[in-house]
N, C-alpha and C positions, 0 to 999 in steps of 0.2 A: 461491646468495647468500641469506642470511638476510633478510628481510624481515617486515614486521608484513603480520598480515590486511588485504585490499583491496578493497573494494564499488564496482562502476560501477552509477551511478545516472542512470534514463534518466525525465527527467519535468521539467516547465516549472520556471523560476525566475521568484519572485515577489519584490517588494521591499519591497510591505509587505502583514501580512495571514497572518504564520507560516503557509504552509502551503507544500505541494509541498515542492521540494528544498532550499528557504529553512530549514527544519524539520529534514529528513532529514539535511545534512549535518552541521549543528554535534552533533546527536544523535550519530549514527555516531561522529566524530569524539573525543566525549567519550567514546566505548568502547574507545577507543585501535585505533580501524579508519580506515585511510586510504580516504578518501570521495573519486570520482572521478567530475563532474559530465558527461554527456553534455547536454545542454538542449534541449528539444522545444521549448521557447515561452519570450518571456523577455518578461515583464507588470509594469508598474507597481503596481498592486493585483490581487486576486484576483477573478472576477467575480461577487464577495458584496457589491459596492460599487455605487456607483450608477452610474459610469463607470470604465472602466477602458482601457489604452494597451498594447498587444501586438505582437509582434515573433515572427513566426512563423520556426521555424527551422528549417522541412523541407527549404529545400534546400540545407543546409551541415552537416546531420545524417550524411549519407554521404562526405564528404571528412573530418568530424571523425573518423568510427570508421575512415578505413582509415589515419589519421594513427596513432592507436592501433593498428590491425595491423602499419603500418609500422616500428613501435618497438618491436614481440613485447612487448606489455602484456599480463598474466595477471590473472586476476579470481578471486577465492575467493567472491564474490559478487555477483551481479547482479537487480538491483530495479528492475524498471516501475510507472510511476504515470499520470499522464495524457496521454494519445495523442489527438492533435487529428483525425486526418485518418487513411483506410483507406490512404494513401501511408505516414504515420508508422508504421503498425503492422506495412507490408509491411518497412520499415527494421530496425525492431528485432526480428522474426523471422530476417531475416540478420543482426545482429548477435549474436543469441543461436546462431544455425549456425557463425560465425565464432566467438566466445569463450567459450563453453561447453567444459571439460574438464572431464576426471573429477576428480569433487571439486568444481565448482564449483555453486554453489546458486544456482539464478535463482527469484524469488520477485515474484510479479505482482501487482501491487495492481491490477484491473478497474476504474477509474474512471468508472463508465461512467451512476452516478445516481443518486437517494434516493427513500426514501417513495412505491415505485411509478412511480416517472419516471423516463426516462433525461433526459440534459440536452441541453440543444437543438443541441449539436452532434453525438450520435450520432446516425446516420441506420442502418435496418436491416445495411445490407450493414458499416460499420462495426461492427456487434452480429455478424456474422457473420466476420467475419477477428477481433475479440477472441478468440470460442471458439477460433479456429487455434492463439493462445498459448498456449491450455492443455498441449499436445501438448508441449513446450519446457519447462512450468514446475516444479519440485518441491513448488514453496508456491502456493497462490492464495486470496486474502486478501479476499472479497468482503462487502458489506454483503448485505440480503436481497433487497433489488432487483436487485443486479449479479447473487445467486446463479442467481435467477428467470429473467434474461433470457439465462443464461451455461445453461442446461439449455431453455430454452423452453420455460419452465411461467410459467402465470397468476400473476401476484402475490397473498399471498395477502388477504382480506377483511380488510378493517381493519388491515392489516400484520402479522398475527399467524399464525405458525403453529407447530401443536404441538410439543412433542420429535422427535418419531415422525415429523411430516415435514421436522423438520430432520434429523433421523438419515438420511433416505433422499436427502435432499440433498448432505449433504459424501458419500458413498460415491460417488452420480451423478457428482457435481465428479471423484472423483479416479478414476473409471472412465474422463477424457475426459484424462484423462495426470498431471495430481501429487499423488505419495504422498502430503501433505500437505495438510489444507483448514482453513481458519478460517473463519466466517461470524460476522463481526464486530458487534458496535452492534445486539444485540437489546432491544427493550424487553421487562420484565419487569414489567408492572403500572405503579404511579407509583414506583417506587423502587429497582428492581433494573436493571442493565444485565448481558446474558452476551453469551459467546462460544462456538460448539460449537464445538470442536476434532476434529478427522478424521486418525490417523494409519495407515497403510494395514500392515495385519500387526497392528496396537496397538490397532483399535479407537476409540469416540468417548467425551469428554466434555462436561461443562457447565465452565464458569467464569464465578460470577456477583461480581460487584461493586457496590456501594452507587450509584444514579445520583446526581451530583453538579450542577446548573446543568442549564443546555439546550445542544442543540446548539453547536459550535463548531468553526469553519472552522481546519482544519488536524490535527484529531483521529488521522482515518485514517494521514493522513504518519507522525505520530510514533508510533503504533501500529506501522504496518509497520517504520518505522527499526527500533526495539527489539527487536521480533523477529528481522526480517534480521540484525540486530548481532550477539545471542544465539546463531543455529543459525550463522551464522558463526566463534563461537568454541567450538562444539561442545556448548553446551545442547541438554535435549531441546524439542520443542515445546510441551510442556505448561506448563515452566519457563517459556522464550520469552515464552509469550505471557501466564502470570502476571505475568511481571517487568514488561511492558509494559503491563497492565492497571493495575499499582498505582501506577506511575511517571507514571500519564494521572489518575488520579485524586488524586494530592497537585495535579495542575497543575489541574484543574479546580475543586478548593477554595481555590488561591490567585485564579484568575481570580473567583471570585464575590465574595470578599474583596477585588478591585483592581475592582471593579463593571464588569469589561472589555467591552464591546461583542463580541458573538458574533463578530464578522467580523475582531477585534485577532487571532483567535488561542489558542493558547494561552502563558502565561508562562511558560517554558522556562528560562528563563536564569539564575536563582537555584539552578535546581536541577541544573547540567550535572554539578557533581561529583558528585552522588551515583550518576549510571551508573558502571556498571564491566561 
């Protein structure tokens, strides 16, 4: 049976605050990929607010996915984002044993922290069943903190480090199982943001982009959509993750233009058509 490409997306829905799968789906969605929402957590706002209303959904996580084995649902794509709990992460190691076939591209965003911190719900042994994912993943999409604590090496001084130990970083990442490594949202002086890119046989690059505003809650999500979207319809990585970098920075000069509060998100929504 003919079908369009299909991404099961395993990460909290927020309602307001674009980010998570609030983000990922309409993206997906607009690259003509049917977006298929597992929900780890389902939150009012995001917890970039000063209060925030949650709905934790660990234990109706494992009747949803065998609802889906039930039904022989196939996935071309599968993307993890934030995992609340060392229970969440034992789940979706068996869902990815369960719906992973050949051919299918699991792609794991490590949620796991910024600027040297993890966030106040990883606890070590958490940090420790994340690296398990790796083993499962083809893509693993880390900022430089998540890289850090996903190899268990020291963060580095002032958040910086050179080429040369990013270069020894994505190889480390994809020594511990996927072909593929990104290490996303580096800073580059006051003006530059990169990417090194890690493809295994293909060697590393830089991809640097103009920094645009500061920080903004939801960034990562639509970064990873785009890419997942892209090696899902058979780009290489490099493309991926170009096409995704430029697509984050038209939305970042419009958010400075709508003088949007960091925590609104990014403006997404003027620009759906132009994915493809």
């Amino acid at each position: 049976m003919k079908r369009q490409k299909r991404i099961a997306l395993i990460n909290d829905i927020t309602g307001f605050g674009r980010c998570s799968m609030t983000v990922e789906l309409p993206l997906i969605s607009a690259m003509k990929i049917q977006a298929c929402p597992l929900p780890t957590a389902i939150l009012s706002v995001h917890t970039g607010f000063e209060s925030h209303y949650i709905d934790d959904y660990t234990t109706r996580m494992r009747p949803y996915m065998e609802n889906w084995r039930e039904n022989g649902l196939e996935f071309d794509g599968i993307c993890t984002g934030f995992l609340g709990s060392v229970e969440q992460i034992g789940i979706v190691e068996d869902f990815l044993r369960e719906f992973k076939r050949e051919g299918t591209k699991v792609m794991v965003d490590p949620v796991m922290g910024d600027y040297g911190r993890l966030y106040a719900s990883y606890t070590p042994e958490m940090c420790m069943e994340m690296r398990r994912l790796l083993a499962h993943a083809d893509l693993v999409t880390p900022n430089l903190t998540e890289a850090c604590e996903l190899l268990g090496i020291p963060y580095p001084k002032d958040g910086v480090a050179s080429d040369e130990e990013l270069f020894r970083m994505v190889e480390e990442l994809s020594h511990r199982g996927p072909g593929q490594v990104v290490i996303t949202g580096l800073h580059e002086g006051e003006e530059t943001i990169k990417n090194v890119i890690y493809e295994r046989g293909k060697g590393t690059e830089i991809l640097r982009v103009k920094k645009i505003g500061g920080d903004r809650s939801g960034a990562g999500d639509a970064f990873s959509a785009i890419v997942a979207g892209n090696l899902v319809k058979g780009e290489n990585l490099s493309t991926a993750v170009q096409k995704a970098a430029i697509f984050i920075s038209k939305l970042m000069k419009y958010a400075v233009k709508l003088d949007l509060p960091w925590n609104y998100g990014l403006p997404f929504e003027e620009y759906l058509t132009q994915l493809d």
